[in-house]
N, CA, C and O atoms as CSV, one atom per row, in Angstrom:
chain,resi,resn,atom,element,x,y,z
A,1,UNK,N,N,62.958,8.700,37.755
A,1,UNK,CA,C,61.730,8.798,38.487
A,1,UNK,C,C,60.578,8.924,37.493
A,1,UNK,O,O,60.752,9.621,36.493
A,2,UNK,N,N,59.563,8.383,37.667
A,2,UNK,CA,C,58.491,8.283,37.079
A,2,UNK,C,C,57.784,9.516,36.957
A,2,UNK,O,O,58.198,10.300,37.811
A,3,UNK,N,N,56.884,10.011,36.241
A,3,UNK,CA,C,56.550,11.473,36.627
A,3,UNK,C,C,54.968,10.984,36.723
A,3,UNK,O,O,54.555,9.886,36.350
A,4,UNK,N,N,54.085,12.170,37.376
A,4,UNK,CA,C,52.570,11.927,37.198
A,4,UNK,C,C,51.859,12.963,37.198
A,4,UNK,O,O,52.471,14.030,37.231
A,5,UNK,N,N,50.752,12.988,37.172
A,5,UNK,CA,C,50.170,14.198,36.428
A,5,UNK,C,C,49.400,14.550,37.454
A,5,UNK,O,O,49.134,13.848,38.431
A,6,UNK,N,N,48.843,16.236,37.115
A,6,UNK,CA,C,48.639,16.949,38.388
A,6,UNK,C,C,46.751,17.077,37.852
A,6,UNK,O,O,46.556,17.290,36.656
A,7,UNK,N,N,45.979,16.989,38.436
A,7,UNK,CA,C,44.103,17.186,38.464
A,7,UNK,C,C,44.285,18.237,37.775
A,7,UNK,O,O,44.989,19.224,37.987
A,8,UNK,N,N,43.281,17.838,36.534
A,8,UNK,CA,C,42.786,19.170,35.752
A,8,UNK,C,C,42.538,20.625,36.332
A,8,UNK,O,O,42.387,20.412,37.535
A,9,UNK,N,N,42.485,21.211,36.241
A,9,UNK,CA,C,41.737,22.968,36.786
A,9,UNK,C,C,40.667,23.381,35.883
A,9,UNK,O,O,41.022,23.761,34.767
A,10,UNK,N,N,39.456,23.376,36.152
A,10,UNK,CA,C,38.675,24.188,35.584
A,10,UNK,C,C,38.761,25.781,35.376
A,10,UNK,O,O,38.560,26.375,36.435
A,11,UNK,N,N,38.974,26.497,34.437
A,11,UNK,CA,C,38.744,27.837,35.234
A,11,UNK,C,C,38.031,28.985,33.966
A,11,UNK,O,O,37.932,28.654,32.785
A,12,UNK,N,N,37.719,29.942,34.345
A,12,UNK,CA,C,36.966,30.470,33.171
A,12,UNK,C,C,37.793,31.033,31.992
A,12,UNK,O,O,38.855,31.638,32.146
A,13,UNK,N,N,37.185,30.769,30.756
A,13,UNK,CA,C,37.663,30.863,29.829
A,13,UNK,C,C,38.678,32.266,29.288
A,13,UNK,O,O,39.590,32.344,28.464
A,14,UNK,N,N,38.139,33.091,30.024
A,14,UNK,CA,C,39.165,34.351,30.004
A,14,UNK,C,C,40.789,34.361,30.802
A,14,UNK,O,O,41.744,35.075,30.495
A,15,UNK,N,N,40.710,33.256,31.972
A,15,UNK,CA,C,41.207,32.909,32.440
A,15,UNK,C,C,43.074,32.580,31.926
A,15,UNK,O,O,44.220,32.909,32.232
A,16,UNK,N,N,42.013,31.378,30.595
A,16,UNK,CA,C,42.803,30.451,30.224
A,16,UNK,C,C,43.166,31.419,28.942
A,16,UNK,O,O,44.317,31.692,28.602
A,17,UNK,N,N,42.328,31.746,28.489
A,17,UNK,CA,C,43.039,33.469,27.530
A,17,UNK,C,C,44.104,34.007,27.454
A,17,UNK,O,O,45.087,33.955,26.715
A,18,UNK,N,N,43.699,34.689,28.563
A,18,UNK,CA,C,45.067,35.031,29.543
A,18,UNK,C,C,46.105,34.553,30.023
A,18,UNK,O,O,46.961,35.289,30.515
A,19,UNK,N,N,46.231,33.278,29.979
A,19,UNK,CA,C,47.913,32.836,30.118
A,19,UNK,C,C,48.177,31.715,28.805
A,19,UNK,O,O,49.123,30.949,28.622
A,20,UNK,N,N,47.111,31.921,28.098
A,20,UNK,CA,C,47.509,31.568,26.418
A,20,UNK,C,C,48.085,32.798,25.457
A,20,UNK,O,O,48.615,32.664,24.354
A,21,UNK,N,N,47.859,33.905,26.108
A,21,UNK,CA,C,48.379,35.028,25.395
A,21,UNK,C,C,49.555,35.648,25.897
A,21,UNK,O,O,49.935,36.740,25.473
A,22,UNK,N,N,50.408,34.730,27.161
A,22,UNK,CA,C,51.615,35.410,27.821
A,22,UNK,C,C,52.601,33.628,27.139
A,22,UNK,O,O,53.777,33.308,27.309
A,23,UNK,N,N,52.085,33.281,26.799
A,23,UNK,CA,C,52.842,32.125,26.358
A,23,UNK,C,C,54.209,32.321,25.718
A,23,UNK,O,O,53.918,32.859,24.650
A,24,UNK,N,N,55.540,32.194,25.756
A,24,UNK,CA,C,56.591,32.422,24.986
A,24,UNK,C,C,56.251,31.610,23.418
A,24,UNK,O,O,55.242,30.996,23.070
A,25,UNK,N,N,57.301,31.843,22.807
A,25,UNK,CA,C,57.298,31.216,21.487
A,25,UNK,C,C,57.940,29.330,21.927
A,25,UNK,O,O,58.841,29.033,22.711
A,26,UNK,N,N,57.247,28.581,21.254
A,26,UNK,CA,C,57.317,27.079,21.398
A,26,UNK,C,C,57.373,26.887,22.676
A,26,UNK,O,O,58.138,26.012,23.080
A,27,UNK,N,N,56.467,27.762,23.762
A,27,UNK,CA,C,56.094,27.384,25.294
A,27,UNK,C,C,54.622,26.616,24.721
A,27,UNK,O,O,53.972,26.803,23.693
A,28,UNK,N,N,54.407,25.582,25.997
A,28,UNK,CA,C,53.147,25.287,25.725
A,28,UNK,C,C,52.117,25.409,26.906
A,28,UNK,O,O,52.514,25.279,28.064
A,29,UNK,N,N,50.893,25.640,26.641
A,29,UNK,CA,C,50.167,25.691,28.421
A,29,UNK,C,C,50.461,25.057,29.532
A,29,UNK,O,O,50.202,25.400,30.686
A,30,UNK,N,N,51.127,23.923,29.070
A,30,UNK,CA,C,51.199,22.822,30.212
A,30,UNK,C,C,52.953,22.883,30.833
A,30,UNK,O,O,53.320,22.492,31.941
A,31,UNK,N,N,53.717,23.416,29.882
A,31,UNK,CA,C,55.035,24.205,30.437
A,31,UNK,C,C,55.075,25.640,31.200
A,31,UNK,O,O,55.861,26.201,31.963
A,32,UNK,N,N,54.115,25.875,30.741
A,32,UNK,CA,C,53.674,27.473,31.588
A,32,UNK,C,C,53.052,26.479,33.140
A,32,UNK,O,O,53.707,26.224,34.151
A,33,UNK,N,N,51.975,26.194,32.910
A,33,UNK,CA,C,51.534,25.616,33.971
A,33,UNK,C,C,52.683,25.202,35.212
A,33,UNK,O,O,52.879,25.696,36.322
A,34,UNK,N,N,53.420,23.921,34.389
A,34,UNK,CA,C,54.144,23.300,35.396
A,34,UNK,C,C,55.492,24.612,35.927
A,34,UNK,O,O,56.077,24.599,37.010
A,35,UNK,N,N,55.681,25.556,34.890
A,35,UNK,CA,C,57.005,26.575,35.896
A,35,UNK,C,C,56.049,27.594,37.061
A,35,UNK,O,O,56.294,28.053,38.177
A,36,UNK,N,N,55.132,27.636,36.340
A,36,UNK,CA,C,53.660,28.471,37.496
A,36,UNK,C,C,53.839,27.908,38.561
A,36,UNK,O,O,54.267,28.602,39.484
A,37,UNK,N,N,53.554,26.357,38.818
A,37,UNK,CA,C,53.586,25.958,39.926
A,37,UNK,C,C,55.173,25.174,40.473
A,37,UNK,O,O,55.330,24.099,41.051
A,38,UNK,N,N,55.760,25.758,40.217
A,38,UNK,CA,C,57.311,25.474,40.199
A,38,UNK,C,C,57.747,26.467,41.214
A,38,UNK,O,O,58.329,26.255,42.278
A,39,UNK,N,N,57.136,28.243,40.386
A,39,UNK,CA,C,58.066,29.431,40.874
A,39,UNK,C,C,56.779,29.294,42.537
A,39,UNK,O,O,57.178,29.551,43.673
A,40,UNK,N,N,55.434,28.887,42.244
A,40,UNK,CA,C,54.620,29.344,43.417
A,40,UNK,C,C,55.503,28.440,44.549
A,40,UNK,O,O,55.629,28.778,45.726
A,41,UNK,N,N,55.910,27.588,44.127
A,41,UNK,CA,C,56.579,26.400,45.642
A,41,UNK,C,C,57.647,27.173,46.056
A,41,UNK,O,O,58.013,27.326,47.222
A,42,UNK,N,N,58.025,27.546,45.286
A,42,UNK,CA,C,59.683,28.304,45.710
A,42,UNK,C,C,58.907,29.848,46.572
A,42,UNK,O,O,59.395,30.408,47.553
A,43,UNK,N,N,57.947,30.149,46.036
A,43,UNK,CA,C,57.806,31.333,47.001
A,43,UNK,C,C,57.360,30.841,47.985
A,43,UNK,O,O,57.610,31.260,49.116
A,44,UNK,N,N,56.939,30.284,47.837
A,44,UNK,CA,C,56.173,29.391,49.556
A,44,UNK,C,C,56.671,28.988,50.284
A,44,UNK,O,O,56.252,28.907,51.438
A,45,UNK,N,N,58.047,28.474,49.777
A,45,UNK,CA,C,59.000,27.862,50.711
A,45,UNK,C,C,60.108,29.130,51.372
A,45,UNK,O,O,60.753,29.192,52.419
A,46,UNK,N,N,59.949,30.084,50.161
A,46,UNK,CA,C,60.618,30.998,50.965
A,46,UNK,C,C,59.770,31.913,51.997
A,46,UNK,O,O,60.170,31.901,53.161
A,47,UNK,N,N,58.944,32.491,51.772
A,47,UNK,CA,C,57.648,33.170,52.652
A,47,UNK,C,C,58.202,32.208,53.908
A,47,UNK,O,O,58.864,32.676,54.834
A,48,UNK,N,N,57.836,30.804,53.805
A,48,UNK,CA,C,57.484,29.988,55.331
A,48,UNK,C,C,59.158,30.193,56.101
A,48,UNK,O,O,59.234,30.632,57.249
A,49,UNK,N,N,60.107,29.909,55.502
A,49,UNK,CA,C,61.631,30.601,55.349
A,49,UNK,C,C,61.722,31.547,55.810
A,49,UNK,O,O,62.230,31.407,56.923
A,50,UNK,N,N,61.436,32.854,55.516
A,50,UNK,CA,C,61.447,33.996,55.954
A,50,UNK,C,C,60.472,34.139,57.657
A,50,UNK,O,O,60.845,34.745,58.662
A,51,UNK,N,N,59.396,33.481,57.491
A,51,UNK,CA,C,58.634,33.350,58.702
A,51,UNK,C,C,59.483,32.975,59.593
A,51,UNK,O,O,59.949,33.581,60.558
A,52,UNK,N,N,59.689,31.708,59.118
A,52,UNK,CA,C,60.461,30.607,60.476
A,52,UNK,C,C,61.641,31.786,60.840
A,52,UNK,O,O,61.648,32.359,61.929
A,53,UNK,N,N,62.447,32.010,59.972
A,53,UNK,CA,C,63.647,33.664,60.461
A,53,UNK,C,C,63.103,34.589,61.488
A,53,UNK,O,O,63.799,34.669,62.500
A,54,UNK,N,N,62.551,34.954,61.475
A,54,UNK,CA,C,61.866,36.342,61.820
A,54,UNK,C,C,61.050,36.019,63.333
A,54,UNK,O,O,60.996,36.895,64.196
A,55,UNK,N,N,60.321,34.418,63.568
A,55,UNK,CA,C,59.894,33.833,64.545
A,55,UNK,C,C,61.189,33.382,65.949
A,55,UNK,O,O,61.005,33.340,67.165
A,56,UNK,N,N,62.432,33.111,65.155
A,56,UNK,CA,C,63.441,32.595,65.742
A,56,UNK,C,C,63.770,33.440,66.665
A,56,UNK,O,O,64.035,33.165,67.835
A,57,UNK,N,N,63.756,35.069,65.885
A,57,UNK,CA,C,64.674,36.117,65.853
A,57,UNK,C,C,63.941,37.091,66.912
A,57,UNK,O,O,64.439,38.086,67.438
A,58,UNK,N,N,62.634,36.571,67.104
A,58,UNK,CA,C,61.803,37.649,68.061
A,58,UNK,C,C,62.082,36.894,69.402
A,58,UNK,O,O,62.267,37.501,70.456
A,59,UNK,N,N,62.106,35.198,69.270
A,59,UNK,CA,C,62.136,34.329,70.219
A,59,UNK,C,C,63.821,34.907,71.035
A,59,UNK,O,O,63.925,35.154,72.236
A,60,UNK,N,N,64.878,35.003,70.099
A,60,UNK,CA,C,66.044,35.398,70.930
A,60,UNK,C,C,66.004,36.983,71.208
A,60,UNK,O,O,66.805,37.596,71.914
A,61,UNK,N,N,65.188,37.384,70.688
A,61,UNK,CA,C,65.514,39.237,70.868
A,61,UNK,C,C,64.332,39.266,72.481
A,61,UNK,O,O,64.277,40.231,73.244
A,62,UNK,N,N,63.773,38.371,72.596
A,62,UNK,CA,C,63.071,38.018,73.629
A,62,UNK,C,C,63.630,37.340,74.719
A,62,UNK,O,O,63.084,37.424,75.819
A,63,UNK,N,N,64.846,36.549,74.527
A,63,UNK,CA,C,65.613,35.894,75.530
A,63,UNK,C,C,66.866,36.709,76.344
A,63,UNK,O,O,67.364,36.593,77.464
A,64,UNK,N,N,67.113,37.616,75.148
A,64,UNK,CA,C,68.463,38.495,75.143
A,64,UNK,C,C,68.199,39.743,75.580
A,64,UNK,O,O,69.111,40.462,75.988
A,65,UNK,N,N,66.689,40.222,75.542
A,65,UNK,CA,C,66.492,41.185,75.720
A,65,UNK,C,C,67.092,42.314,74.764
A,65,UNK,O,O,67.116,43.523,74.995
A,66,UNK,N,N,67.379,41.913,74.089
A,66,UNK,CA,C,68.387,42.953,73.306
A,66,UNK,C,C,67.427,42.877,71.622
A,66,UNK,O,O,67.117,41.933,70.895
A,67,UNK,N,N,67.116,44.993,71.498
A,67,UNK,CA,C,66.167,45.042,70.646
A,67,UNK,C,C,66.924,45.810,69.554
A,67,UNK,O,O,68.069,45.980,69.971
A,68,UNK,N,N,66.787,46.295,68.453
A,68,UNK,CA,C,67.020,47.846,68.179
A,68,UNK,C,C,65.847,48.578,67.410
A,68,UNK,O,O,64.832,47.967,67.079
A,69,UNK,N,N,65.979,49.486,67.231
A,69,UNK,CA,C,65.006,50.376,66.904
A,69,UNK,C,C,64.584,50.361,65.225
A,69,UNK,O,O,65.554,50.357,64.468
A,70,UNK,N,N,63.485,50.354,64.709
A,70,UNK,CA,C,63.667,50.702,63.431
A,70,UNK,C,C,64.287,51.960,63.052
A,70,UNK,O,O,64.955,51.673,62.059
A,71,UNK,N,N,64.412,53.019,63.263
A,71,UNK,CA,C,65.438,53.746,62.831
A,71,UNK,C,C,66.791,53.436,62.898
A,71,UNK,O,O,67.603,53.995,62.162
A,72,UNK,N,N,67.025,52.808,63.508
A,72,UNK,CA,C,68.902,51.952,63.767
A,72,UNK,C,C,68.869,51.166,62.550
A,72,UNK,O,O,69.657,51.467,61.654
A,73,UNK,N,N,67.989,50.109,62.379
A,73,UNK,CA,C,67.800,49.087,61.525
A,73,UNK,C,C,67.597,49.925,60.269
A,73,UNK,O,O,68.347,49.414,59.437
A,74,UNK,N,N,67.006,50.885,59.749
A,74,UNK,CA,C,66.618,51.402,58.759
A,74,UNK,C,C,68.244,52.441,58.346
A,74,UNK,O,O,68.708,52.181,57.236
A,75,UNK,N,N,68.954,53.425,59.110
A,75,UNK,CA,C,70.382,53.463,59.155
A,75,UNK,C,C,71.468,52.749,59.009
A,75,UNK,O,O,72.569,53.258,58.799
A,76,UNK,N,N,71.241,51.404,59.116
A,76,UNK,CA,C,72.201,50.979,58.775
A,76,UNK,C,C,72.038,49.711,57.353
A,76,UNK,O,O,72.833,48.900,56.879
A,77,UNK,N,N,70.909,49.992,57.103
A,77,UNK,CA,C,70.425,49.329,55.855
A,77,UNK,C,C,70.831,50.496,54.760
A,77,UNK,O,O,71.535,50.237,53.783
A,78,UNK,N,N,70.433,51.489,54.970
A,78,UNK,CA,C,70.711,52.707,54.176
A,78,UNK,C,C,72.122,52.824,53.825
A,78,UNK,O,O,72.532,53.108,52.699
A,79,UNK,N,N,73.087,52.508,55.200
A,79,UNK,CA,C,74.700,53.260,54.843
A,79,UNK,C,C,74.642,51.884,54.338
A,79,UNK,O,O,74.863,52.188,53.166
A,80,UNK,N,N,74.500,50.433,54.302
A,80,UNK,CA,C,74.538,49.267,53.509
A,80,UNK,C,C,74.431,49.630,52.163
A,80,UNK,O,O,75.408,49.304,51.488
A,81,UNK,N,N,73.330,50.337,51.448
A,81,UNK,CA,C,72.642,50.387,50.057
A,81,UNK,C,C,73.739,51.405,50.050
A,81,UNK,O,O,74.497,51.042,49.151
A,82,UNK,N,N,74.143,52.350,50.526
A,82,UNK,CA,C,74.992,54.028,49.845
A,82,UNK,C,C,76.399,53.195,49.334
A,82,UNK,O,O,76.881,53.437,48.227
A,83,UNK,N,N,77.084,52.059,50.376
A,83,UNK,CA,C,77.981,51.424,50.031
A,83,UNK,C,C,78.173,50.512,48.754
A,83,UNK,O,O,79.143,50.189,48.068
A,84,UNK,N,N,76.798,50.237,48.740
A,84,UNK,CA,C,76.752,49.229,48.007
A,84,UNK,C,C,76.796,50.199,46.383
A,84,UNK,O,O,77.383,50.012,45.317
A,85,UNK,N,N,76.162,50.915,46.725
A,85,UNK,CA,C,76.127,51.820,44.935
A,85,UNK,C,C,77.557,52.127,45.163
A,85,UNK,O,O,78.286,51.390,44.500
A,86,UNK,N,N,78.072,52.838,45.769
A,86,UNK,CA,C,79.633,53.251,45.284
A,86,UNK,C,C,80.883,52.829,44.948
A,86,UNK,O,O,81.819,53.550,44.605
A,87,UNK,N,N,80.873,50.852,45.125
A,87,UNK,CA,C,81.496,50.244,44.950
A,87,UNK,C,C,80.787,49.410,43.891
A,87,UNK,O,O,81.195,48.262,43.714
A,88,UNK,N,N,79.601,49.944,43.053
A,88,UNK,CA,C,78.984,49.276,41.638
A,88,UNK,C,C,79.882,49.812,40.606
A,88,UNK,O,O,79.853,50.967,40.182
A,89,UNK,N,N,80.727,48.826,40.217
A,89,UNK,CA,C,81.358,49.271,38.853
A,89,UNK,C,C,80.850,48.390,37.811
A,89,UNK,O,O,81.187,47.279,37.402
A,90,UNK,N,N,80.062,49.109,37.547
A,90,UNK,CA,C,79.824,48.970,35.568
A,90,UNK,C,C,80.262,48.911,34.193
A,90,UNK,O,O,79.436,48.803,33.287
């Protein structure tokens, strides 16, 4: 596949400072740039991901009538995490 290039960004010079001074060793601005807008798609796609979940989930907790409480939900996330540490072997 052919690749093509993305419109300049203007932005102020402190700006560009600032992610010239988080640069790894033999990274270059334009490899920073392109994983910048790499990791932002992936959050975006997950955010809209997580939306679309959560939209589905009100739509059937709305059909089913069937709710639970945040304290239920928050209990059993908890005995989830207590389980989860006691079976962490290191």
């Amino acid at each position: 596949m052919k690749s093509s290039t993305i419109p300049s960004v203007r932005v102020e010079p402190e700006l560009r400072q600032a992610a010239e001074n988080v640069l790894r060793d033999g990274e270059t601005l334009s490899n920073f740039m392109e994983e910048s807008l790499r990791a932002g798609i992936r959050h975006r796609k997950a955010q809209q991901e997580f939306i679309t979940r959560g939209l589905a989930s009100r739509d059937e907790a709305r059909q089913t009538g069937e709710y639970f409480s945040a304290k239920a939900v928050f209990d059993e996330l908890s005995g989830m995490l207590t389980s989860a540490e006691k079976n962490d072997v290191r």
